[in-house]
N, C-alpha and C positions, 0 to 999 in steps of 0.2 A: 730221043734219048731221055730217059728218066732223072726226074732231076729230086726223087724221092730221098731220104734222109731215115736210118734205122737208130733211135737212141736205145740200150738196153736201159732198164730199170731195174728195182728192185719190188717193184709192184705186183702183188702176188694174190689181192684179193678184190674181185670185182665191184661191190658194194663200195667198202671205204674209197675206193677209186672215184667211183662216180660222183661220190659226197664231196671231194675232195675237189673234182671240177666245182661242181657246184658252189662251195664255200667261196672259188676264186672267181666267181661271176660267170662262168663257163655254163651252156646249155648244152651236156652229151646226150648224145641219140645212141640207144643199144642196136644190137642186131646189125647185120650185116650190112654195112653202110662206104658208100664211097669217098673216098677222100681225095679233094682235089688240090691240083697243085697248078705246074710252069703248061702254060696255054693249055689247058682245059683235061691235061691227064690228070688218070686217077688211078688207088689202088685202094684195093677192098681191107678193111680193119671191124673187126666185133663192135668198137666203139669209134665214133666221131663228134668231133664239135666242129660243125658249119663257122666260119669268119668271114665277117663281111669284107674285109680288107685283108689280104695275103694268101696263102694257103690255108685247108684245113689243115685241122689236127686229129687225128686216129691214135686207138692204142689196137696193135695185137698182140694175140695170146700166142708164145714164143714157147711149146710144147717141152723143146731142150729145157731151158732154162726153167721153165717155171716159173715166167711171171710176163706182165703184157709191156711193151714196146712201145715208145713214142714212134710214130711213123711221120712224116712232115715234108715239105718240100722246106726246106731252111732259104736258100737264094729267097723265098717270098714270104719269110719269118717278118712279120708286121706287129710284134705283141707289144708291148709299151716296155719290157724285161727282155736284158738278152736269155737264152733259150737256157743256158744253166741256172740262171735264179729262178726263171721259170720251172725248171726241175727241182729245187729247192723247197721253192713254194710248195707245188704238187707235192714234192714227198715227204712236207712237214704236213701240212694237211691229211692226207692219208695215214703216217701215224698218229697224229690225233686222234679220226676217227677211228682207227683199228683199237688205239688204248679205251677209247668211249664204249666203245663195243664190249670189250671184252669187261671193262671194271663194271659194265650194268648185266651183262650176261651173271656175272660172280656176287652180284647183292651191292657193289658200289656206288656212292652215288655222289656226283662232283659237288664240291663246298663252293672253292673258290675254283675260276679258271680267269687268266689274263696275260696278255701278251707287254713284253718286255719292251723298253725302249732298242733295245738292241735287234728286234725280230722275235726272239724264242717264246715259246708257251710257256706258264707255268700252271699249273693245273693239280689241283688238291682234291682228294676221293676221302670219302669216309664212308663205313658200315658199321650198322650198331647188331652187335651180336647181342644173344638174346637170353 
């Protein structure tokens, strides 16, 4: 019996995703990759982060919706955050990078950026027109 776990996201672009592991200390592997869970199953996911303690983590890409999926065994969820702030986390991070992306794609370039006592970013862009 699969003891596998589907979170939908709002996660729509593959790059800031990764960056977004990344930023949280996270090592993801692209390409088609196994994701292991309760005694030794797995399911296949585009992206995984190998953990040495619990389940992995997988995302897929969910064609309906339009954007990639946390995949997971939750019963062997071992992260130091329950699995909603951990979503949190990941999807403040991700908007991050997508805003980064986009304000230097357009000529922006950050002044100040710093996080809040509270969690939040605040994050200042400027461009000098010419």
């Amino acid at each position: 019996m699969s003891h596998f776990s589907t979170v939908k996201t709002e996660l729509r672009q593959l790059e800031p995703l990764l960056q977004a592991l990344t930023d949280l200390g996270f090592k993801p592997e692209q390409g088609s990759r196994p994701v292991r869970g309760y005694q030794g199953q797995t399911v296949t996911a585009e992206l995984a982060v190998p953990m040495e303690q619990g389940g992995d983590l997988g995302f897929r890409w969910n064609s309906e919706s339009g954007a990639y999926e946390l995949v997971t065994d939750l019963d062997l969820w071992k992260q130091q955050v329950p699995i909603e702030r951990f979503l949190a986390q990941l999807t403040q991070r991700y908007a991050l990078n997508t805003i980064l992306a986009a304000t230097d794609s357009e000529g922006f370039q950050v002044a100040e950026q710093k996080q809040t006592q509270d969690g939040s970013i605040e994050l200042v862009v400027t461009r000098w027109d010419a």
